[in-house]
N, C-alpha and C positions, 0 to 999 in steps of 0.2 A: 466143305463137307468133311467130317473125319472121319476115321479107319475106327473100325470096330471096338480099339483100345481108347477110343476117348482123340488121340491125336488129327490134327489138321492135315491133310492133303494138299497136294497139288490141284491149279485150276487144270488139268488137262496131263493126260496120259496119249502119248505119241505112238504111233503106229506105220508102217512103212505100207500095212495092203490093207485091203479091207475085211480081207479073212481073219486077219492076226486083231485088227481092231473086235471085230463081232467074237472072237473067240475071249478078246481082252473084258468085252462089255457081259461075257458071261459071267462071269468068276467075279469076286469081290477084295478087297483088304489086297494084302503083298500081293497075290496070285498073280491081280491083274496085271502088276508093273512088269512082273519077270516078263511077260511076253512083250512089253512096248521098249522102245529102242528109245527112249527118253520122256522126262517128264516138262512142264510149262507154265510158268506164272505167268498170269497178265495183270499189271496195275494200271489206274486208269490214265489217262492221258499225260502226259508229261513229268508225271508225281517223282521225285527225286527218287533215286533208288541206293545214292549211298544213302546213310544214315537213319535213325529214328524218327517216328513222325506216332500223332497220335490219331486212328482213324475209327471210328464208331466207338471209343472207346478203349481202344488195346490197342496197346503197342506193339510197332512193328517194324522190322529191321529187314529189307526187303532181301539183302543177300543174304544174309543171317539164313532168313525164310528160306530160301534156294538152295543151300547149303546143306541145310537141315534136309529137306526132300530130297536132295542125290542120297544122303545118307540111311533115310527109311525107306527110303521104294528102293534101295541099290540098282537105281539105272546108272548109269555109263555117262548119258549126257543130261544137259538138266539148261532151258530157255528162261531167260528174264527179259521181260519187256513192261516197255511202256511207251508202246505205239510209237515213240518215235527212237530209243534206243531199243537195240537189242543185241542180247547179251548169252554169248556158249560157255556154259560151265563143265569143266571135264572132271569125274570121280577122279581120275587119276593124275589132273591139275593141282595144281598148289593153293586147295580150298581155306589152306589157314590165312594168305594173303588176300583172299575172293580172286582169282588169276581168272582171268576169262578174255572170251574176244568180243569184243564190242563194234558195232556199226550203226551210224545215227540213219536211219533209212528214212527220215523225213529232207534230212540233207543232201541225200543223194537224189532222191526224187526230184527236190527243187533245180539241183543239176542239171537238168530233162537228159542228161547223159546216159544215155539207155546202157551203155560200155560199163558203170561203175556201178549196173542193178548187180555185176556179175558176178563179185565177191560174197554178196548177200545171201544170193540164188546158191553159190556153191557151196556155204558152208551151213546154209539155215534149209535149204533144201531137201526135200527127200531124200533123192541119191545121196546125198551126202553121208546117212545113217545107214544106206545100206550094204550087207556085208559084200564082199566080190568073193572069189574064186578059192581065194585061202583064208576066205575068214574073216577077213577087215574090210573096215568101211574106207571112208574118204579120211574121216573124220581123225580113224584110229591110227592112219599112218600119217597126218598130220599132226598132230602130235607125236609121235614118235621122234616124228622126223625135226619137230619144235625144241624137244629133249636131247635132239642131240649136238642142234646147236648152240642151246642154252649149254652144254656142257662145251661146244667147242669156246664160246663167247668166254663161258666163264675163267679155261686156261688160260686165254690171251689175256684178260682181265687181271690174271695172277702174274703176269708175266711184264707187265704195266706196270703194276704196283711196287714190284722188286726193283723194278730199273730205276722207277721214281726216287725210290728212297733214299741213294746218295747223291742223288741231284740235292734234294729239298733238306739234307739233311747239310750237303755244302754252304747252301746257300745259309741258313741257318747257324752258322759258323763263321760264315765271314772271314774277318779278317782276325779271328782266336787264335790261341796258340793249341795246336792239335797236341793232345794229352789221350790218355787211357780217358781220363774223365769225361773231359770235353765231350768227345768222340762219343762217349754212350749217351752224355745228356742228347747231344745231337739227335743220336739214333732212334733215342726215347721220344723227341718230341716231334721227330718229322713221320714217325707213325701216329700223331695223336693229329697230326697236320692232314696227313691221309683221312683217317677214319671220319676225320670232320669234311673234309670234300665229299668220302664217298656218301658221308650220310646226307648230306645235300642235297647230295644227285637223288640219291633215291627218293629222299621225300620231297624232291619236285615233279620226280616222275610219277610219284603215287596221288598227288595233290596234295602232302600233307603240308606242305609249303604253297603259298599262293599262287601256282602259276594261271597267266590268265591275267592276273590283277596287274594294269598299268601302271603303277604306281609301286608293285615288287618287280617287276619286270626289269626295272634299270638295273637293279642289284641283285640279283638273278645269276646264280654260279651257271646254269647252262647256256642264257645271254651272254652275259660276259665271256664266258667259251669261247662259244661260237664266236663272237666279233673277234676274240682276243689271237683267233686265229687265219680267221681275215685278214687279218691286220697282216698278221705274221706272214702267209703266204701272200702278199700284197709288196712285199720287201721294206713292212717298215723298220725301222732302226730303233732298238729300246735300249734309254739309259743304262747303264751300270749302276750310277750314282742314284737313281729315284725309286722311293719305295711305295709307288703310287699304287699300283695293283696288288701289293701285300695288304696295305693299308685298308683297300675296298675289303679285300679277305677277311681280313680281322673287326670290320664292319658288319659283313655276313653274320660272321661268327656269334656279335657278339647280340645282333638280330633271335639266333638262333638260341641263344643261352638266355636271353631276359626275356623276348617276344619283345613286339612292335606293337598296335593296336593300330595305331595310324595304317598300317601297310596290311593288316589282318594276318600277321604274322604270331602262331600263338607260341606260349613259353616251353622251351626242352631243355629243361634245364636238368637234366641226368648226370652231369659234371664232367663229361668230355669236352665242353665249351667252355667249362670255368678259368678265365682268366688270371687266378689266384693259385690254382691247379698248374697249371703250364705255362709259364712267363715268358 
């Protein structure tokens, strides 16, 4: 249904009572949103919700769609689903990335672990939306409270990365003779070493890298992590002399820089990976 400008709507306009809904079902266009405590897509059963698809004819980009609704109803919180994901968007979340909290509740269900309904119930729940004593919901000091550790995460993060630097930049040196030069190229290229880790990470953790797929999984900078530190706190003993783990690295990388097609790994080739760039 669209709003009086021609524009599409939300499937459903959220309400915490039933007076606020009857008072919401009076009024038409923005009016009604200001009074409901979020808005709700449903798409039909299983339908992918990242990306494009072509459905009666139009195109449609399902978080795209969700994104756009927190932004013309200006509700606070904003549901995507499709029956078996479901998906909390916060106005005040990181909607340029689509940031949201997601729970497969067809997965839980098959669980029969009535214990793990309870994450679902507390954050998709009514109570969840509604305000308490000073004002905020469940919802609004969870978040808050998510912002502040995304900020604590992020200083340790920076904190990480300084220490790294003259590790990686050692090691990248070897056995050179330490110069004024030396010593920068070093510096120059064990941040270029960084920036290609950390973008790894991230685009494994966003899916923009295949995780999932058995077949990227061996070569998998968060795989390899993990075992690589297994290993470590397991007491094993790693060469000096072997440059096997570098070697996988520069393998990633260069995954990352041409693309794979065999592994559904696609091309980023931005020139952070350029091998001709950074020797």
């Amino acid at each position: 249904m669209p709003f009086a400008s021609g524009r599409r709507q939300p499937d459903y306009a959220l309400f915490t009572s039933a007076a606020a809904r009857i008072a919401g079902d009076s009024v038409a266009g923005q009016a009604r949103y200001e009074l409901a405590v979020a808005v709700a897509d449903a798409k039909r059963f299983d339908r992918p919700l990242d990306g494009r698809s072509r459905e009666g004819g139009r195109s449609e980009d399902p978080v795209a769609q969700i994104i756009h609704y927190i932004q013309i109803t200006r509700c606070d919180w904003a549901i995507l689903t499709n029956g078996r994901l479901w998906r909390l968007y916060a106005a005040e979340g990181d909607l340029v990335e689509g940031a949201c909290l997601e729970i497969d509740l067809v997965n839980v269900i098959e669980t029969g672990e009535a214990e793990r309904l309870r994450p679902f119930l507390g954050f998709f729940g009514r109570e969840a939306f509604e305000p308490g004593a000073d004002g905020l919901s469940f919802l609004d000091r969870a978040l808050a409270e998510s912002k502040s550790r995304a900020v604590a995460v992020g200083d340790h993060l920076e904190r990480q990365v300084f220490a790294a630097l003259p590790l990686i930049a050692q090691g990248l040196l070897g056995n050179d003779e330490r110069s004024a030069e030396t010593l920068a190229d070093a510096f120059d290229h064990a941040l270029v070493v960084l920036y290609r880790l950390l973008f790894c990470l991230h685009a494994e953790a966003r899916n923009l890298l295949p995780i999932g797929n058995v077949h990227y999984d061996s070569y998998s900078l968060r795989q390899n992590a993990i075992a690589l530190a297994r290993d470590r706190d397991s007491g094993r003993v790693f060469s000096a002399q072997s440059d096997d783990l570098y070697n996988d690295l520069r393998g990633l990388f260069r995954m990352v820089d041409r693309g794979d097609q065999s592994l559904g790994v696609n091309e980023y080739n931005g020139g952070l990976f350029a091998a001709r760039a950074h020797p």
